[in-house]
Backbone as CSV, one residue per row, in Angstrom:
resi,resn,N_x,N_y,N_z,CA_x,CA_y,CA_z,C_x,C_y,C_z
1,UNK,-49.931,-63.566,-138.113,-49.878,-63.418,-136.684,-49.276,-62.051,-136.384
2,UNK,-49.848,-61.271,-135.453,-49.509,-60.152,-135.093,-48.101,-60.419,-134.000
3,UNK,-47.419,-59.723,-134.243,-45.976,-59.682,-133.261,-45.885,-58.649,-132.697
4,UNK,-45.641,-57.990,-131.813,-45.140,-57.040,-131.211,-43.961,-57.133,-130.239
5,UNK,-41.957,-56.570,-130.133,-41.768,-56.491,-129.120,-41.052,-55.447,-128.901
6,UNK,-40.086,-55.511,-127.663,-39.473,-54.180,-127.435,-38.317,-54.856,-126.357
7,UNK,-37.542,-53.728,-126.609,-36.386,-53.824,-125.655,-36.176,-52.824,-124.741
8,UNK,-35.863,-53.494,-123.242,-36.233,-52.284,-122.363,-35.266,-52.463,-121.708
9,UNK,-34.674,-51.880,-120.338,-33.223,-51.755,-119.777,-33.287,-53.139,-118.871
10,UNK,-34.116,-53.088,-118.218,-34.788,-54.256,-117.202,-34.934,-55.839,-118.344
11,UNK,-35.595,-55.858,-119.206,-36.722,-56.743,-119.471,-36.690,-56.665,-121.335
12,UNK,-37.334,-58.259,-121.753,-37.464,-58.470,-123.109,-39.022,-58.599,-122.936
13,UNK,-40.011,-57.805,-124.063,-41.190,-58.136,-124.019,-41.544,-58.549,-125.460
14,UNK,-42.601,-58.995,-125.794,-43.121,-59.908,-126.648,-44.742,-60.054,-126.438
15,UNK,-45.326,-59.781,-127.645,-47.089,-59.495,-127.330,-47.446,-60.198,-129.322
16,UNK,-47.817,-61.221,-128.889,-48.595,-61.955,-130.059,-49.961,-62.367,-129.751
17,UNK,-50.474,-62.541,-131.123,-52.273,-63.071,-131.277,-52.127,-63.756,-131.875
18,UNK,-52.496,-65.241,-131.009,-52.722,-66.682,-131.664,-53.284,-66.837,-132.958
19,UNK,-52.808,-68.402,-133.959,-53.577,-68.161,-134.693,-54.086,-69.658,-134.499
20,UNK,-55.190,-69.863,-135.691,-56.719,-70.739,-135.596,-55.377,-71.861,-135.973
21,UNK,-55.925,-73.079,-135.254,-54.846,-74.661,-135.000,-56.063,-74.983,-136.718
22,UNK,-57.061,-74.418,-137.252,-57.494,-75.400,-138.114,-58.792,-74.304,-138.675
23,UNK,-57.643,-73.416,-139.548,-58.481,-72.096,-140.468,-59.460,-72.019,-141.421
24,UNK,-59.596,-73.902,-141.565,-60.150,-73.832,-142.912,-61.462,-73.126,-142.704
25,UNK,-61.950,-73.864,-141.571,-63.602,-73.274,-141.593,-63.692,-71.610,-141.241
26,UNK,-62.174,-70.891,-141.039,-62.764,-69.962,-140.828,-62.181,-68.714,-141.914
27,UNK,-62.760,-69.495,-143.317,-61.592,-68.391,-143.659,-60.232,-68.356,-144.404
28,UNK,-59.658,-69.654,-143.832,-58.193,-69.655,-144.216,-57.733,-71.045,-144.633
29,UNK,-56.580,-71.254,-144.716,-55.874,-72.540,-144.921,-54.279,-72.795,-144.736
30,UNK,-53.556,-73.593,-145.939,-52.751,-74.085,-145.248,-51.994,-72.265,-145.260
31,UNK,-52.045,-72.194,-146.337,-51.013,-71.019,-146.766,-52.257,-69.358,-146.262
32,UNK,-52.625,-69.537,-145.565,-53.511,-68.154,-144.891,-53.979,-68.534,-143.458
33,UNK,-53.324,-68.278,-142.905,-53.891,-68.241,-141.239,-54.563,-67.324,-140.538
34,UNK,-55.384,-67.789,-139.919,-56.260,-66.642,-139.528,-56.113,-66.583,-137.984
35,UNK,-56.024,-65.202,-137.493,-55.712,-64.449,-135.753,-57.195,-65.191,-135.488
36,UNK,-56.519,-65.339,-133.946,-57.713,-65.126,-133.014,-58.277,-63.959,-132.138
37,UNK,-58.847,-63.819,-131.442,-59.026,-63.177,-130.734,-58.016,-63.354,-128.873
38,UNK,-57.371,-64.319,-129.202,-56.241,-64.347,-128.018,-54.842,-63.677,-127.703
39,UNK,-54.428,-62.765,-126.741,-53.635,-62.031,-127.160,-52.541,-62.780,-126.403
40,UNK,-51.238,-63.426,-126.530,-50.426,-63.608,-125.600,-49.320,-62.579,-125.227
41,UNK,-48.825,-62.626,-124.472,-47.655,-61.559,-123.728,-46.518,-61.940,-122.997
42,UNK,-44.927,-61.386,-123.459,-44.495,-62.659,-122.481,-43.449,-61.533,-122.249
43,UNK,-43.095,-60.987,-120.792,-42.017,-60.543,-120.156,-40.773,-61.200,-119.457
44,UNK,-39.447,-61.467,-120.218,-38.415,-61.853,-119.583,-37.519,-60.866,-118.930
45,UNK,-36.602,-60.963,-117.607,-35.761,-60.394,-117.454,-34.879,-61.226,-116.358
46,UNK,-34.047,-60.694,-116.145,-33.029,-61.377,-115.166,-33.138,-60.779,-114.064
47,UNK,-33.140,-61.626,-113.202,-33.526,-61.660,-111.609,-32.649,-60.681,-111.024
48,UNK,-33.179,-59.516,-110.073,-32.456,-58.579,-109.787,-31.176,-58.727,-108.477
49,UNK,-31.742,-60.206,-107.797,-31.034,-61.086,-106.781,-29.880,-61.376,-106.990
50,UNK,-30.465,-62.295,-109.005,-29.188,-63.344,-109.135,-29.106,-63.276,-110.399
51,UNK,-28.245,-62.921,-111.030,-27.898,-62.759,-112.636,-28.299,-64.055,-113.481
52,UNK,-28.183,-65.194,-112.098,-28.205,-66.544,-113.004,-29.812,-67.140,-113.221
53,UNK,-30.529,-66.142,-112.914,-32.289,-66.790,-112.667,-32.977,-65.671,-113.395
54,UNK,-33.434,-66.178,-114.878,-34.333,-65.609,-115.585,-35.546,-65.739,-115.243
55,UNK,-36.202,-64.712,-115.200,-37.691,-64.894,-114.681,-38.742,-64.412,-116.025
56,UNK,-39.536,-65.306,-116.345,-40.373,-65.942,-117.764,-42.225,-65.153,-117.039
57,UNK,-42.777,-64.130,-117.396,-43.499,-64.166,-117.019,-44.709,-63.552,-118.526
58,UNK,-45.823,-64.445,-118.099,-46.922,-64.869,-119.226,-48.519,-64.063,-118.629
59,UNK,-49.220,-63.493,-119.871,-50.264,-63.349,-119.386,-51.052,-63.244,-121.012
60,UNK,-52.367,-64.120,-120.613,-53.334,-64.635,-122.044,-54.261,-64.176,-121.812
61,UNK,-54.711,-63.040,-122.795,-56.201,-62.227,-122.866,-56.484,-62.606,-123.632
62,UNK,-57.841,-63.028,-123.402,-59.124,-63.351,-125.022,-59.682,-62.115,-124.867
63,UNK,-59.684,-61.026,-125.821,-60.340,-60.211,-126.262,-61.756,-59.885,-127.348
64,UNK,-62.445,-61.137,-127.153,-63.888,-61.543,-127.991,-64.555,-61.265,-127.369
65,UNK,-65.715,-61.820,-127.857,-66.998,-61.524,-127.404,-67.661,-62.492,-127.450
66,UNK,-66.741,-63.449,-127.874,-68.084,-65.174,-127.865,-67.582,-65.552,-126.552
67,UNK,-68.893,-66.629,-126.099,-68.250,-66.867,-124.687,-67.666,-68.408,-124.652
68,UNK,-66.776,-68.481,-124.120,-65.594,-69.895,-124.153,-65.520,-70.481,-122.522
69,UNK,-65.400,-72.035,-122.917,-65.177,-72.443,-121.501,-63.405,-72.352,-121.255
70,UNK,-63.026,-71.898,-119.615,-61.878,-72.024,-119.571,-60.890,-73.506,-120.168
71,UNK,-59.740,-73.500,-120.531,-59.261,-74.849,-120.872,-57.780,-74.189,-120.780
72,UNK,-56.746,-75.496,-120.648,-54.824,-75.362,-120.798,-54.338,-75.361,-122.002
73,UNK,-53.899,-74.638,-121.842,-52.961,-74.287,-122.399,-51.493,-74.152,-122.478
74,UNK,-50.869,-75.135,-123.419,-49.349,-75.368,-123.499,-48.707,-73.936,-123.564
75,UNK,-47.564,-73.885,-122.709,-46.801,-72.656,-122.513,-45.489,-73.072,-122.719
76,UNK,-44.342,-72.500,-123.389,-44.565,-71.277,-124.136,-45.033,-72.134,-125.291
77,UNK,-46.089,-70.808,-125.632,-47.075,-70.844,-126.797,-46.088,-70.341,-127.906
78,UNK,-46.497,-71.215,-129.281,-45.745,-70.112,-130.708,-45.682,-68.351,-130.649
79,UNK,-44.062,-67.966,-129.270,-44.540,-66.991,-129.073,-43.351,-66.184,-130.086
């Protein structure tokens, strides 16, 4: 799984690519997991109001090219 984060004065960020719930067919197994094409992203920081209200904010790009029907997704994801 790809990780990416950073620390910024404001804000904690965090940028991962899902991996396959069931690799075998594609590739992988127990001990090899294979990325998807889903990128998740997750920006925290503390509320500029109120020290006591973290604000959690999420955004999920599929970056493929096959076409998928929308569906939910449990949040927070293995981020």
């Amino acid at each position: 799984m790809l990780v990416e984060d950073s620390l910024a004065s404001d804000h904690l960020y965090t940028r991962t690519r899902a991996i396959e719930w069931y690799p075998d067919n594609k590739g992988g197994g127990k001990t090899g997991p294979v990325g998807t094409d889903v990128v998740m992203e997750q920006w925290v920081s503390v509320a500029r109001w109120d020290w006591r209200i973290i604000l959690v904010h999420y955004r999920v790009t599929y970056a493929g090219t096959t076409a998928h029907a929308n569906n939910t997704q449990e949040l927070p994801a293995s981020m």
